[in-house]
C-alpha positions in Angstrom: -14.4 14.9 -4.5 -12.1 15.8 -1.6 -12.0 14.8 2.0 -9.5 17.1 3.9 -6.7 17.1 6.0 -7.3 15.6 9.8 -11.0 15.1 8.8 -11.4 11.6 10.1 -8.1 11.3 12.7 -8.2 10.0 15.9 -11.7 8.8 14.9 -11.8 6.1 17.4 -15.0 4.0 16.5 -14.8 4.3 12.2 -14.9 1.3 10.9 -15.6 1.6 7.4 -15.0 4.6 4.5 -18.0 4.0 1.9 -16.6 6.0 -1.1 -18.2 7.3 -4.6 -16.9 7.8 -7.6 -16.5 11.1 -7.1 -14.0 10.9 -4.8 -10.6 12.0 -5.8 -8.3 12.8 -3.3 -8.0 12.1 0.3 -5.6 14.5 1.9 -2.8 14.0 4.7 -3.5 12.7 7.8 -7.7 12.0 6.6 -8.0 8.8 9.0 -5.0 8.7 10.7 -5.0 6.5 13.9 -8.1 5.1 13.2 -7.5 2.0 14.5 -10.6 0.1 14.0 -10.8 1.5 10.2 -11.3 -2.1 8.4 -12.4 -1.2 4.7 -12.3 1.6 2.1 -12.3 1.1 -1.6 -9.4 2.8 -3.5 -10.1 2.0 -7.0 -11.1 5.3 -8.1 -9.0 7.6 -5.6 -6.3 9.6 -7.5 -4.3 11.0 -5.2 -3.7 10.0 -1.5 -1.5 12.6 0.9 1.0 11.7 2.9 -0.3 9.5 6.5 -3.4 10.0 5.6 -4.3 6.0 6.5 -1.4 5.6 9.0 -2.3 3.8 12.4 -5.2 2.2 10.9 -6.7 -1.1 11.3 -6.6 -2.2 7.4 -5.7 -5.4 7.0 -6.6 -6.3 3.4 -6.5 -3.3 0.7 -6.7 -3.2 -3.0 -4.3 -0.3 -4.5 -5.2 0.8 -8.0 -2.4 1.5 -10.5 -2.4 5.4 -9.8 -0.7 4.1 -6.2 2.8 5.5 -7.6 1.6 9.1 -8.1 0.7 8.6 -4.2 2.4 10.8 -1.2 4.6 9.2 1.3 3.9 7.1 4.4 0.3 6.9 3.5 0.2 3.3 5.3 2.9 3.5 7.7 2.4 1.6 11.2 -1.0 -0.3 10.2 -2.3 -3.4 10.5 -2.1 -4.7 6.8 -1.5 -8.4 6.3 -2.1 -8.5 2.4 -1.7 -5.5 -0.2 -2.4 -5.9 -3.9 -1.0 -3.3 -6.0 -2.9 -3.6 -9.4 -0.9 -4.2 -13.1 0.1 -0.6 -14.7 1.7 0.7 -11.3 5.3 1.7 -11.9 6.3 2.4 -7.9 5.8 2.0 -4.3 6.3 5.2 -2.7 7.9 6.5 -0.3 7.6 4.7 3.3 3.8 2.9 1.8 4.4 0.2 3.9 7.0 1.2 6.8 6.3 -0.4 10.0 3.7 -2.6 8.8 5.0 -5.9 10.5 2.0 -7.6 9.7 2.4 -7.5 6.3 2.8 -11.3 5.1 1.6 -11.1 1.9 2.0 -8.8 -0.9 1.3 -8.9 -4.6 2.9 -6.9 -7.1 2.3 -5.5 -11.0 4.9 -6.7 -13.7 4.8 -3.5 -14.6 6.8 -2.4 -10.7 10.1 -1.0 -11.5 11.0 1.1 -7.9 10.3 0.4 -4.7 11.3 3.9 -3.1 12.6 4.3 0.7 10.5 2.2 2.8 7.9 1.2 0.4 8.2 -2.3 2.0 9.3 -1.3 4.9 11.9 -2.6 7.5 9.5 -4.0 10.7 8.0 -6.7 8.3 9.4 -10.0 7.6 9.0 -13.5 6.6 6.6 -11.6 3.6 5.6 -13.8 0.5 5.7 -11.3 -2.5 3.7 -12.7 -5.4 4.7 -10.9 -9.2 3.0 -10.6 -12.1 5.9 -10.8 -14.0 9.4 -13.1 -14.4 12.2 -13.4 -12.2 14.9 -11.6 -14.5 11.5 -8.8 -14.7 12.0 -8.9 -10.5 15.8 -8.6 -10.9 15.7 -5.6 -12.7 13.6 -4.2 -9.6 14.9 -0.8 -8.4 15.3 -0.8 -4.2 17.6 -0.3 -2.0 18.1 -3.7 0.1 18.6 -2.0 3.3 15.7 0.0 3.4 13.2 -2.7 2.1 14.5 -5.7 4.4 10.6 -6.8 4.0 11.5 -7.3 0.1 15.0 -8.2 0.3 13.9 -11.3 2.3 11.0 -12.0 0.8 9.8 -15.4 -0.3 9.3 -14.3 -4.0 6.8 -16.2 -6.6 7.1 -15.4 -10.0 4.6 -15.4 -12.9 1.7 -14.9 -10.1 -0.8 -12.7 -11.8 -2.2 -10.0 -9.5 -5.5 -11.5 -8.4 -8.7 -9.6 -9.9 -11.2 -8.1 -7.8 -14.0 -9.9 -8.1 
C-alpha cells in the first residue's frame, strides 16, 4: 500500500515502477534521481509526497484527478515532455512541474481552477497547453503569471478534451 521515503533514490539502473492496486501512497523522495525511471502508472495512487519523482527520466505521465491533494515538487527537474492531468482535478500543486524545461505539451481538466507556485514551472517554455474546457473557463484560471512563465506563455487550445487512456 506504501512505498517509503528514499526507498528507490539514487536508484541508478530503475527503469520501470510496475504498480497494483493496492498501492496508495508513495512517500517523499521514493525515486528521486532516478534518471533512467521511464514508466509508472498513477491511476490509483492517492497521495504522492513531496520529490518523491524528482530527477527522473519520465517523459510521458498520466496524473489522475486526486493529483491536487498531491505534496509539492513531486516532479521538479525531470524529463517530462507531455503531462495529462485527468478531468475532476481542481489544482496543480505546488512546484509539480518546476524545472521541467522539457515540458512541451500539457493537457489540462476543465475542471483546473489553481495552478499554485510553480506548478508549471518557470525553466519551460514554448509549451502547448490543451484544455478541456472554454477560453473564458481558462480565464478564470487562478496563477500567478510570474511564477508559471510556462503557462503564461503558453500556446493555449481550448475545447481539447483530455485524451483517454486507452
Amino acid at each position: 500500500e506504501t512505498i517509503g521515503s528514499y526507498a528507490f533514490a539514487n536508484c541508478s539502473n530503475l527503469v520501470e515502477v510496475v504498480t497494483t492496486n493496492n498501492l496508495k501512497t508513495v512517500n517523499t523522495h521514493a525515486f528521486y534521481n532516478c534518471p533512467n525511471l521511464k514508466n509508472v502508472n498513477f491511476s490509483n495512487i492517492e497521495y504522492v509526497g513531496s520529490f518523491a519523482f524528482s530527477n527522473t527520466g519520465l517523459e510521458e505521465i498520466r496524473l489522475p484527478a486526486n493529483v491536487s491533494s498531491w505534496d509539492s515538487c513531486v516532479f521538479q527537474n525531470s524529463s517530462i515532455r507531455v503531462m495529462y492531468i485527468e478531468e475532476g482535478a481542481t489544482n496543480i500543486p505546488f512546484g509539480l512541474l518546476h524545472g521541467c524545461g522539457r515540458l512541451t505539451e500539457i493537457y489540462l481538466p476543465s475542471t483546473l481552477q489553481l495552478v499554485e507556485t510553480y506548478g508549471i514551472g518557470l525553466h519551460s517554455s514554448n509549451v502547448n497547453v490543451f484544455f478541456a474546457g472554454t477560453q473564458e473557463q481558462f480565464n478564470q484560471i487562478s496563477y500567478d503569471r510570474s511564477d508559471n512563465t510556462a503557462l503564461a506563455t503558453a500556446n493555449v487550445v481550448c475545447n481539447y478534451p483530455v485524451p483517454t487512456n486507452s
